[in-house]
N, C-alpha and C positions, 0 to 999 in steps of 0.2 A: 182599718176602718175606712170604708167607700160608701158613704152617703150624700146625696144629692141636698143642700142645703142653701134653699134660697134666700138670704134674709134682706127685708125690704126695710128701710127704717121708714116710716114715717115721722117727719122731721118736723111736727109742727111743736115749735115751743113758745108757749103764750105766759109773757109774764105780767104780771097785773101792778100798775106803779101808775096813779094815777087815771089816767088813759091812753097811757101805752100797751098797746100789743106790740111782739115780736114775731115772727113768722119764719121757719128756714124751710128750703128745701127740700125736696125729698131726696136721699140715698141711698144706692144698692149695694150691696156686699153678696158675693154668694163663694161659697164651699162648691168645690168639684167633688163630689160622694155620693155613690150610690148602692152600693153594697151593704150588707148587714153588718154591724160592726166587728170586729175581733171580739170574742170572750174575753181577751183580757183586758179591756177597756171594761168591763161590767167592772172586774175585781180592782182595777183602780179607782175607780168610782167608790165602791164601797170601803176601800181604803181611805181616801181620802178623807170622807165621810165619816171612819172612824178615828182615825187621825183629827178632825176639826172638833171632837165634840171628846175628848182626850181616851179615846181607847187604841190599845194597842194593835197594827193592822196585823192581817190575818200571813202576810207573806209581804215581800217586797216584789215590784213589779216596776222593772223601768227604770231604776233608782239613777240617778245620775247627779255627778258631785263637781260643777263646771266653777275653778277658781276664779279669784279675780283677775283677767292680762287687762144784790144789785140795787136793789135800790131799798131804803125799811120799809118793811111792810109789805113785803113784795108774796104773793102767790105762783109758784115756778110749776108747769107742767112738763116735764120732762120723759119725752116718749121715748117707749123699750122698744127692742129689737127682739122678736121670738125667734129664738133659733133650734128648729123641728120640734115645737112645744115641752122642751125638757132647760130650756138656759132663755133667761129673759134678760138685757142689760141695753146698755145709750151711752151717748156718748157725753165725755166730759173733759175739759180743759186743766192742763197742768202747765203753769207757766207757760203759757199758750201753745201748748202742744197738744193736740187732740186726743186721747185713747177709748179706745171703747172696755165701759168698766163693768161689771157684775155690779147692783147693788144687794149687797147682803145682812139682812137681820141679824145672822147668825155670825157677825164677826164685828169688831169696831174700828180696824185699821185701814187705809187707805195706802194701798202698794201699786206699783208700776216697776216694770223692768229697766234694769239698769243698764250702760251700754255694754257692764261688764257681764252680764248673764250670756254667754253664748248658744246658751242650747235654748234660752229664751226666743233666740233671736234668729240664728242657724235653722232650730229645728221646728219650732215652734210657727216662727215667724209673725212673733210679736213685735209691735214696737214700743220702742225703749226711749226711758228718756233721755234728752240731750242738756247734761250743764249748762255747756256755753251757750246755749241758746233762751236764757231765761236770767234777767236781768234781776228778778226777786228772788231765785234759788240763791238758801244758807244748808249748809250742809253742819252736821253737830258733831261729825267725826263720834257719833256713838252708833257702834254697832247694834243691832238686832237680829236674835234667832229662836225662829217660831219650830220646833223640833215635836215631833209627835213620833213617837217610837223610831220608827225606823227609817221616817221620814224628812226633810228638812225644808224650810226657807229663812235665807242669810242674807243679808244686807245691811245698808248702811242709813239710819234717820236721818231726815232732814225737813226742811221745810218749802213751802214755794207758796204762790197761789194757785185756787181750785178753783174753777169756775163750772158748775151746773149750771147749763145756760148763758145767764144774764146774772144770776147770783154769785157773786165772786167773793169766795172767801180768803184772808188775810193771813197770811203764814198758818198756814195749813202744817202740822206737822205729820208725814208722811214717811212710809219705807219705801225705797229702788234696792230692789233686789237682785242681788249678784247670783245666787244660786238658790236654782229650782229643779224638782223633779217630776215636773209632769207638764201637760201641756190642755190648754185651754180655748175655745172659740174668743174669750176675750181675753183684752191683754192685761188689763189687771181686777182691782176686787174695791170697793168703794164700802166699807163699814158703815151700817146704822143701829150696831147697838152698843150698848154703854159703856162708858171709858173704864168699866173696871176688867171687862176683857179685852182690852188694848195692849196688845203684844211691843206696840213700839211706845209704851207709855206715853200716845198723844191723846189729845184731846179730839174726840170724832167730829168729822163734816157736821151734822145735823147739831151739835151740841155748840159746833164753833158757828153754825147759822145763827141760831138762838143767841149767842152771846155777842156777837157782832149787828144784833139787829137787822137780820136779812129777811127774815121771815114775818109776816102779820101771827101767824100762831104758831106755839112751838108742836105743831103735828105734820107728820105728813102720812102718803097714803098710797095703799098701789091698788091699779087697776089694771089684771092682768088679762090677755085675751087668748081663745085658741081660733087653733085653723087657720092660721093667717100670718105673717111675717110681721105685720102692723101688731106687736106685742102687747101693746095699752100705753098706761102710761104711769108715772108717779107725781105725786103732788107734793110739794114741797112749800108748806107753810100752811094747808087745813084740807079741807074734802070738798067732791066736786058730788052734790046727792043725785044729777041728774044720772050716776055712773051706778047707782044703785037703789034696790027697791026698798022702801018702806024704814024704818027707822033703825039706828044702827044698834048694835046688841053689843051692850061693851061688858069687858072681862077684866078685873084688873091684873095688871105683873105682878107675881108671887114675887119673884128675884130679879131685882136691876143689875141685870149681868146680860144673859139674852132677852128675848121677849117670851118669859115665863109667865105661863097660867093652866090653871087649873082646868081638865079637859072632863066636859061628864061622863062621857061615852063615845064608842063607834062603834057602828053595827051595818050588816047586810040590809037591807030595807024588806022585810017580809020571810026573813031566812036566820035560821040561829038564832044564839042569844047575842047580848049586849058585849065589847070587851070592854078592861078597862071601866066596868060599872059602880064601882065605887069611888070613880074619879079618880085622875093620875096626872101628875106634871106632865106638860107638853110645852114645845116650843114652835112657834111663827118664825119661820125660816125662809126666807124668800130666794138663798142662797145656794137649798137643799130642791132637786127636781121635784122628787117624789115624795108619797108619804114614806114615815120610817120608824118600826116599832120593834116592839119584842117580838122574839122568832114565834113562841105558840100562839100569839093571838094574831099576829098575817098568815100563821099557816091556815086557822081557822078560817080567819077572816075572807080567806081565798079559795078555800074548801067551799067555802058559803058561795062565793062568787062562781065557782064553776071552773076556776082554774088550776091547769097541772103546772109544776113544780119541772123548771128544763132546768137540769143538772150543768146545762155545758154551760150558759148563762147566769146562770145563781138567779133567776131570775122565775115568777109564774107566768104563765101565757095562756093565749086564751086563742081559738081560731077566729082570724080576722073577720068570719063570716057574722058568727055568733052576736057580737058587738051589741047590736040594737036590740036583743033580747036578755041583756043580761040586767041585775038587778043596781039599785040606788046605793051609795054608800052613805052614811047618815052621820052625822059628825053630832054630837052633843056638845052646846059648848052656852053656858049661864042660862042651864032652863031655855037653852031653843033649841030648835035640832035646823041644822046647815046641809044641802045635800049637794052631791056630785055625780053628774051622768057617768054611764059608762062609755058614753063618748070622748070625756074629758080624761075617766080614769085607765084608760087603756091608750095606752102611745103605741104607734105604729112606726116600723123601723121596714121598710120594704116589706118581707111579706112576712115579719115577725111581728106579732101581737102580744106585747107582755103590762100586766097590770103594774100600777102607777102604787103599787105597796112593795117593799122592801122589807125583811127583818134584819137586823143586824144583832150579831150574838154578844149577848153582857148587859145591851143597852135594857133599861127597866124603866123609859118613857117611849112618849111619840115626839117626832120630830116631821111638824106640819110643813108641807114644803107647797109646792109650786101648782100641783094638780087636783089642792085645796082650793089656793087663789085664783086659779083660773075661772072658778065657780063662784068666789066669792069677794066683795071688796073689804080689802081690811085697812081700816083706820089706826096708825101708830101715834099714841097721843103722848109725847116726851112727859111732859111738865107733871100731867094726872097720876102718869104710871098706869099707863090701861089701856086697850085695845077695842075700837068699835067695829063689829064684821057684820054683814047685812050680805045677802043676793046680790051679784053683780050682774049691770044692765048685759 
């Protein structure tokens, strides 16, 4: 994989405590790539993918098995990092150690590389945390191992403080992971959904905000951007309405596990019929790039869209030309319908053009990811169990 990937954070994090603002910097990161990825980074991707969501992956690829040698009431905007509009994440403090973390829907643990991961560190070139350098790390000497068929991550729980921003949370129980098998633009993965899919039986960031009294509401919100390195941003403690049009359209969580709800539909906009028209579990995945459903209704659904099916990829595409004449995708979701351009829904990899729908074989929901939110702002309401999504500015 050689892809040119510039990513700009815009640094501004405003926490509201009184009348305080905070402000940082701005910083650059950028990726040396510019080639069209390897095919087998598609299949690990989709591996991975079904691995997170407990399906058996399709092959191993890559496998590697490296032993061990702020204030209450506070409102936190915490600005993403887009990285080539497929991975959004920012930066966050562990025992005052910096990482730049994934935050993801669709998991509830908070991991960082340990100093023992070497291919973390070697190959990857993540970084890792440091013990000795953190006067609030406890370590519980109980292992953890998160295993999806054929896959693995291994390590050891512990705890430290977590600081998003300015909000500092207090013994944060956390994994540092000794052994991984793949490799990531960031270096770990920051949980926001419910302790009952917490692999390291901790209790989640957002859940330890709320009970810590860090937050004015127990919500927070992402506002994701395309085209830009300046990613958007997340809210941590309610919604910002200037970031979105008209009133929010909320859906409640079927299952407090992920952020499950009931989806009414998707369809082509003026093409085909409806899929999924009699409604079907779906999840809000902020973790996940693309959309991702069952194989016959993205076949259609793509068919509707105009695009071929590239074997070497696993992936459909579309010629980059085409782009601005293709049609709307329409999402049904509590009696509205949510729409996404096909500027949003087709990601561009050099001169590769492939739609932002995935099927994955077995699965029998959708799993709404990233090329949703980039169109639309969604509101995560902890306390309610429900989801407000509205047009994002």
């Amino acid at each position: 994989m050689n892809i040119r990937v510039i990513i700009l954070l815009f640094c501004l994090i405003v926490l509201v405590d009184g009348k305080k603002i905070h402000r940082f910097r701005l910083q650059r990161r950028s990726h040396r790539h510019h080639k069209i990825p390897h095919p087998h980074l598609h299949l690990q991707f989709r591996n991975a993918l079904r691995r997170k969501y407990g399906y058996t992956p399709l092959r191993t690829v890559n496998a590697v098995n490296v032993t061990s040698e702020s204030a209450k009431g506070a409102v936190l905007v915490e600005p993403l990092i887009n990285s080539y509009d497929t991975n959004f994440f920012g930066v966050v403090s562990l025992g005052d150690q910096p990482f730049t973390m994934q935050f993801d829907t669709g998991s509830s643990d908070f991991w960082v590389p340990s100093s023992h991961c070497r291919f973390c560190i070697k190959q990857c070139g993540n970084k890792f945390f440091r013990e000795s350098k953190s006067k609030s790390f406890r370590s519980s000497g109980t292992p953890f191992s998160i295993t999806y068929g054929s896959g693995s991550v291994k390590g050891m729980v512990a705890s430290d403080n977590v600081a998003f921003g300015d909000l500092k949370i207090q013994n944060q129980g956390i994994g540092l992971v000794n052994i991984s098998d793949s490799c990531s633009v960031f270096d770990g993965i920051a949980g926001f959904a419910f302790q009952q899919l917490s692999m390291t039986k901790s209790v989640p960031p957002f859940q330890q905000m709320i009970d810590q009294q860090l937050v004015e509401q127990p919500i927070f919100s992402f506002h994701l951007k395309s085209g830009s390195s300046d990613g958007g941003s997340m809210i941590l403690g309610g919604s910002n309405s200037s970031l979105y049009y008209g009133p929010l359209t909320y859906t409640n969580v079927t299952e407090a596990k992920y952020w499950t709800f009931k989806m009414d539909f998707i369809k082509v906009h003026g093409k085909g019929s409806r899929h999924c028209k009699s409604g079907c579990k779906a999840i809000m995945d902020t973790g996940t790039s693309l959309n991702v459903g069952p194989v016959l209704e993205v076949l259609h659904l793509c068919n509707d869209i105009g695009a071929v099916y590239n074997d070497t990829y696993k992936l459909y595409t579309v010629p980059c030309a085409s782009i601005p004449q293709l049609p709307i995708l329409v999402f049904g979701i509590a009696g509205k319908e949510f729409y996404v351009k096909p500027q949003t829904y087709v990601i561009m990899y050099a001169d590769l053009c492939f739609v932002g729908l995935m099927d994955l074989l077995g699965l029998d929901h959708w799993i709404i990811g990233d090329v949703f939110m980039r169109e639309n702002y969604v509101e995560f309401d902890w306390a309610r169990r429900r989801m407000g999504i509205a047009p994002a500015v």
